[in-house]
Structures are given as C-alpha cells and as structure tokens.
C-alpha positions as CSV (number, residue, x, y, z in Angstrom):
1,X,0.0,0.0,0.0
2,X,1.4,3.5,-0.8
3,X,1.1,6.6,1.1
4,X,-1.7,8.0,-1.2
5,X,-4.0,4.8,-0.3
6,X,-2.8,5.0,3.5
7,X,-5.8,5.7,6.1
8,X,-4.9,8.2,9.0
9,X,-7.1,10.5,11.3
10,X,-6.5,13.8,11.8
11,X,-7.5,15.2,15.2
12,X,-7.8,18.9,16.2
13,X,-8.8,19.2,20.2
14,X,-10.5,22.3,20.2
15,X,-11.9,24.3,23.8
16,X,-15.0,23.0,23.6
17,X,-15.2,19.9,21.0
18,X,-13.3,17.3,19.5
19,X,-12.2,17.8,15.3
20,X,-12.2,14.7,13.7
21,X,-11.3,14.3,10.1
22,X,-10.3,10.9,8.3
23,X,-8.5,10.7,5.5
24,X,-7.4,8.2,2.6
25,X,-4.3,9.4,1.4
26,X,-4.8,12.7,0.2
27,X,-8.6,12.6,0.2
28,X,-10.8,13.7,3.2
29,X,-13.0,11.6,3.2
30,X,-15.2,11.9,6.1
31,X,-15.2,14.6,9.5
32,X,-17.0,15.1,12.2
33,X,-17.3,16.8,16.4
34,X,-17.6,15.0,19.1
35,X,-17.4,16.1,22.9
36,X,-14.3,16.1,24.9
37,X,-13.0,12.7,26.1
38,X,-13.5,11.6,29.7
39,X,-11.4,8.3,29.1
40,X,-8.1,7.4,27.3
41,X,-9.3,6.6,23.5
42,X,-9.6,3.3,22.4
43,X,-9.5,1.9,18.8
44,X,-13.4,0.7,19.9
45,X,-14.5,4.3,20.4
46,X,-12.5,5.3,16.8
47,X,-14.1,2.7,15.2
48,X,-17.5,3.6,16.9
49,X,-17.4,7.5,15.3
50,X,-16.3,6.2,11.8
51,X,-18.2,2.4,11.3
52,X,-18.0,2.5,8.3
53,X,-14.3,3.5,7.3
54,X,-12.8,1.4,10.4
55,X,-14.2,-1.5,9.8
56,X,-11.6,-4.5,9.7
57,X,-8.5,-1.6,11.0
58,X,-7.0,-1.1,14.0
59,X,-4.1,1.0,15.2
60,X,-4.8,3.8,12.5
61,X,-2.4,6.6,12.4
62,X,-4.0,9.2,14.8
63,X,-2.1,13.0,14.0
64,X,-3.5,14.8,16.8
65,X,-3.0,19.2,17.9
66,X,-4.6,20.4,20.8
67,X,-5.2,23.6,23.3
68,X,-6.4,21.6,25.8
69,X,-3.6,20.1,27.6
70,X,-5.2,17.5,29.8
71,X,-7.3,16.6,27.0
72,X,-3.8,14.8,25.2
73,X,-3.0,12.8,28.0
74,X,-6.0,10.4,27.2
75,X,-4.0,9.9,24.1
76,X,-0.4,9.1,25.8
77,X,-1.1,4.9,25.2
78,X,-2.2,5.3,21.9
79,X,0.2,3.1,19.7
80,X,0.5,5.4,16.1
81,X,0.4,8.2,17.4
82,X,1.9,11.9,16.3
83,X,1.3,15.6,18.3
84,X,1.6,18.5,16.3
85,X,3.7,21.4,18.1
86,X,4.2,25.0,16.7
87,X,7.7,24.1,15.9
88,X,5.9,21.5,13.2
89,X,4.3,24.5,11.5
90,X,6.3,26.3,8.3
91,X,5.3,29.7,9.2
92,X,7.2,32.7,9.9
93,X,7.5,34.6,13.1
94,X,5.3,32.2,15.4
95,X,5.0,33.3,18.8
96,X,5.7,31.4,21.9
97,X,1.7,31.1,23.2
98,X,0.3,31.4,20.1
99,X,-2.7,28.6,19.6
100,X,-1.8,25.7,17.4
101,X,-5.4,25.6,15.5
102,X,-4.9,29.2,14.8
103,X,-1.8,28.1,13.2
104,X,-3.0,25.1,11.7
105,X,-6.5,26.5,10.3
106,X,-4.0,29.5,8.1
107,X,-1.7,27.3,7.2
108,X,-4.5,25.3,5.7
109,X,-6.4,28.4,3.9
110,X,-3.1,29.5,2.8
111,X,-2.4,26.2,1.2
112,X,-6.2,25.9,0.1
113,X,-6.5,29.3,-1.5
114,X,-3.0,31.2,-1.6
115,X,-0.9,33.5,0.6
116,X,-1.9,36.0,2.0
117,X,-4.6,35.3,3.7
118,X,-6.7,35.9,6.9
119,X,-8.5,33.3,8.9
120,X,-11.6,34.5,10.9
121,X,-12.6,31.3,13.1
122,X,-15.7,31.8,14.9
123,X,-15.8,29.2,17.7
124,X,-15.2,29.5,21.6
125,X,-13.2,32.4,20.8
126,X,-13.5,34.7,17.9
127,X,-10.3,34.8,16.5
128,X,-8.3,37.1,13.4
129,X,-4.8,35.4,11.9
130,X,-2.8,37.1,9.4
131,X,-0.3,35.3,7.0
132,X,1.5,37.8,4.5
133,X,2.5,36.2,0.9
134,X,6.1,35.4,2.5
135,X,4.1,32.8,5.4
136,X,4.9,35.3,7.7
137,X,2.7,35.9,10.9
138,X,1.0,39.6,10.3
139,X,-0.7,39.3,13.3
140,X,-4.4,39.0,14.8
141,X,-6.7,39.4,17.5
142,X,-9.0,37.5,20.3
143,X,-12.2,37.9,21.6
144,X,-14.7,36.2,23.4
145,X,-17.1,34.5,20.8
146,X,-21.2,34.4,20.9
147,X,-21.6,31.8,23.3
148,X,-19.0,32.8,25.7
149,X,-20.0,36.3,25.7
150,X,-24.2,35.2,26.2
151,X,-22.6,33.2,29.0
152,X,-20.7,36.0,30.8
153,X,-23.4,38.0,30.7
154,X,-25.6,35.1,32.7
155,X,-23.2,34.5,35.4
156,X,-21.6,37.4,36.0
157,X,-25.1,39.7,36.7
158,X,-27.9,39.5,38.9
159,X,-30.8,40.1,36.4
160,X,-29.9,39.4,33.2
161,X,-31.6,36.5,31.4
162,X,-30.0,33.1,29.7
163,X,-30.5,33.9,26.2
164,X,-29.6,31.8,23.2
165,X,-28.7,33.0,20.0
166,X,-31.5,33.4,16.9
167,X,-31.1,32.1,13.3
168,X,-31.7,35.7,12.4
169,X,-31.0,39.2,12.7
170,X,-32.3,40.8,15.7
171,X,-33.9,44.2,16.3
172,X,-30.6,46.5,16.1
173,X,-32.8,48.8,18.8
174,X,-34.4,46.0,20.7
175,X,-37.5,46.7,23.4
176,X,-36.9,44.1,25.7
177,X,-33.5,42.5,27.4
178,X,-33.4,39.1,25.6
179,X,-33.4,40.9,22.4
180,X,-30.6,43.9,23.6
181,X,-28.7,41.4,24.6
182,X,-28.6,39.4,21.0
183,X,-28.5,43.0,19.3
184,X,-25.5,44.2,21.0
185,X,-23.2,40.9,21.0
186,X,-24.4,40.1,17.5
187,X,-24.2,44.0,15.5
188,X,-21.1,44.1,17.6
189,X,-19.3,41.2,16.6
190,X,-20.2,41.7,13.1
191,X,-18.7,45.1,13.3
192,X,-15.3,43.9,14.4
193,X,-15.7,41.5,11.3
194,X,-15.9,44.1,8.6
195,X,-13.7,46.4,10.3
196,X,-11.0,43.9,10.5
197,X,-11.8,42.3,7.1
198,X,-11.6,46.3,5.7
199,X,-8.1,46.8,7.0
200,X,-6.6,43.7,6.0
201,X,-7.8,44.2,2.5
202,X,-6.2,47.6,2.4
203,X,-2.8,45.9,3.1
204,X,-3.7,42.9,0.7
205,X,-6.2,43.9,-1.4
206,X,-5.9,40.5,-3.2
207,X,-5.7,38.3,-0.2
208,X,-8.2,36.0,0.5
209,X,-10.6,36.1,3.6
210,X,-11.6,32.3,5.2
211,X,-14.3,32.3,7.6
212,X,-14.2,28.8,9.8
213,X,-15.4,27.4,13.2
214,X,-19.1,26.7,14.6
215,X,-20.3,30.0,14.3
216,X,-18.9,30.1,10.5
217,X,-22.6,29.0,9.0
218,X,-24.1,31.7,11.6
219,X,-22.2,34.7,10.4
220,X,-22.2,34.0,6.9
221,X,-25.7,34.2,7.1
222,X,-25.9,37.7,9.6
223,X,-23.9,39.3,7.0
224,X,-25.9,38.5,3.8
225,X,-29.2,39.4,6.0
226,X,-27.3,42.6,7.2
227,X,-25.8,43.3,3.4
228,X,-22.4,42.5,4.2
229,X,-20.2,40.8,2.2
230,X,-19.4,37.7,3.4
231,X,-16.5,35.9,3.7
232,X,-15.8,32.2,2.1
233,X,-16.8,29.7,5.0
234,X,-14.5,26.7,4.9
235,X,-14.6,24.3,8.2
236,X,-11.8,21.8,6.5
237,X,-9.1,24.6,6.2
238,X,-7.9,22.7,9.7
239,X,-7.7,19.2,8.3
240,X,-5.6,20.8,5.4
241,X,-3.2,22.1,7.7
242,X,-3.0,19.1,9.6
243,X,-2.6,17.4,6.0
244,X,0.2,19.7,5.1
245,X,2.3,19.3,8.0
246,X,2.4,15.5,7.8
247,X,3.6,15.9,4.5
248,X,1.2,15.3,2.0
249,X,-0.6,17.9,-0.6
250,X,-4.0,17.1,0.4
251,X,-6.8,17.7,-2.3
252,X,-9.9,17.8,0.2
253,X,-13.5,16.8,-0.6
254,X,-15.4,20.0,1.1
255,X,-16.8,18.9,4.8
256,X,-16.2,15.1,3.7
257,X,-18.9,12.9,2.9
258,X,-21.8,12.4,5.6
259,X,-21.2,8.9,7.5
C-alpha cells in the first residue's frame, strides 16, 4: 500500500469539542465533532465514530493538535500516534503562546487558496490570523465569541436573562433584554468583522478572507441578511493544515462525505 492509499485521522482538540477528520491518502473523506473525552481513546471508540471507514482496522495513524492540555493525555497509550507542536508548522514569526489551530486553520487556507490570507474562526473564541505572501505571521486578535460572551453575561449579573442565539438578525434597537442582549453581541461582533476584514484588505487587497469554526454558517448568514459581504466559509481549512504538516498535498473533498 502506498502513502496516497494509507488511512490516518487527523484530530484537532479544540476548547469545547473534538475535530475529527479521516483521511485516505490525500482525500478527506469523512469529518465530524464530538465532545471532549472523559477516558483514554480506544481503537473501539474510533471505530464507533467512523463504522463504516474502520471496519476490519485497528491502530490507524492518529495525527493529533490540541489547546487543551489535559485533553492529550488520554492519548499518551495510543500506539501510532503523532502531536503536532508550533515548531511542526512552516510559518514565519510564530510566537511562543500562540494557539496551534490558529496556526494550523491558516496554514491550511493559505495552502487551500493562496498567501496572504486571513483566517476569521468563529468558535469558543473569535479569532483574526494574518499570513503575509512570505508565510509570515502579520498578526491578529482574540475575543470572546457568541456563546461565551451570552454566558458571561448570565453568570456574571444578577438580572440578566440566559438567552440563546437566533437564526436571524435581531432588532438593532431591541425593546426588551433578551433581544438587547442578541442585538449588542451580534451587531457588535459583526462590526469587528468588517472592520477587521476592511483593513486587511487595504494591506492585501488581493488576499483572500476564510471564515471557519461553529459559528462560520451563523455569520455567513448575519452578514448577507445585514448586506455585508461575506467571507468564504471553509470548516476543513484545519484538516488541510493538519494534512500539510504530515507531508502530504492534500486535495480535500469540502466537509467530507456524511457517515
């Protein structure tokens, strides 16, 4: 069997979920979340998330990142196992703390659709990451995404309701608290988006801009009902970095197939 027909999974441990992706060779073909993991993994609980690619194999190359350390000790007897550090990534001017799936995620774009390019990716936190046409680190920024911020606002006031996030655009000038609250962390977050997205086009006016993450799908759609461009969503950009750091020039099949 060659390298190109070899099946591996590629793993990103996120802050709040688990980033599957399997691949055959250079083909994606299947990814999917799961929660965290409460016990070391197992080749039973692999072959339980993908039945029907891990049928007859055990011991599959796992390739796994992750910014939650206590998370990769439940991988420490895994037999094929890789980590991906920082110093695995070919990108200039890396800092010290700075997250591997920010690293990975542009990497991947960059690969995907060219350098430069920014990375917007819309999960736990809300993150910006910069890559000039040289692969070197611009820079970015961090800020607490939707969920966190509806969640700070719960626990950290007396009065303030739980309020979940609507498929739509809310009131900008709401009349009752549920709906201020959605109006000021959704116009606001949307704001930093186009901001951001504005001055990174005025240095790279050709770059590409790669919206990622579980909130991708939600701000994509915000910004078309608010009339602002959008920017491409892509939630494999990861699996492509992951790809090009363990060497091969992956070609991937957008989200994989459904299993």
């Amino acid at each position: 069997m060659t390298e190109q027909d070899t099946d591996w999974i590629g793993l990103m441990i996120g802050n709040s979920r688990l980033h599957w992706g399997y691949f055959r060779g250079q083909t994606l073909l299947a990814c999917l979340d799961t929660p965290h993991l409460r016990e070391p993994l197992s080749n039973e609980f692999l072959q339980q998330i993908f039945p029907k690619l891990l049928t007859n194999k055990c011991n599959c190359e796992l390739i796994v990142a992750s910014v939650v350390p206590s998370q990769k000790e439940l991988w420490a007897n895994y037999g094929n196992l890789r980590i991906i550090t920082l110093k695995d990534i070919p990108l200039l001017d890396l800092y010290a703390t700075f997250g591997i799936d920010r690293a990975l995620a542009v990497l991947g774009a960059g690969k995907k659709y060219g350098f430069p390019c920014l990375v917007i990716d819309a999960g736990t936190a809300l993150t910006f990451t910069g890559v000039d046409g040289d692969k070197k680190l611009v820079g970015g920024a961090i800020l607490p995404g939707f969920k966190v911020q509806l969640a700070s606002l719960r626990e950290r006031t007396a009065a303030l309701p739980e309020v979940s996030l609507s498929e739509r655009l809310p009131q900008m000038w709401a009349k009752e608290t549920a709906e201020g609250i959605r109006s000021g962390i959704i116009y606001t977050i949307l704001a930093g988006i186009e901001k951001f997205s504005q001055e990174w086009l005025n240095l790279y006016p050709e770059s590409r801009i790669i919206l990622t993450g579980g909130d991708g799908d939600l701000i994509r759609d915000y910004c078309q009902e608010n009339a602002i461009k959008s920017p491409l969503v892509d939630k494999t950009i990861i699996f492509e970095g992951i790809a090009a750091v363990k060497g091969i020039s992956s070609c991937l099949i957008d989200k994989g197939e459904p299993i």
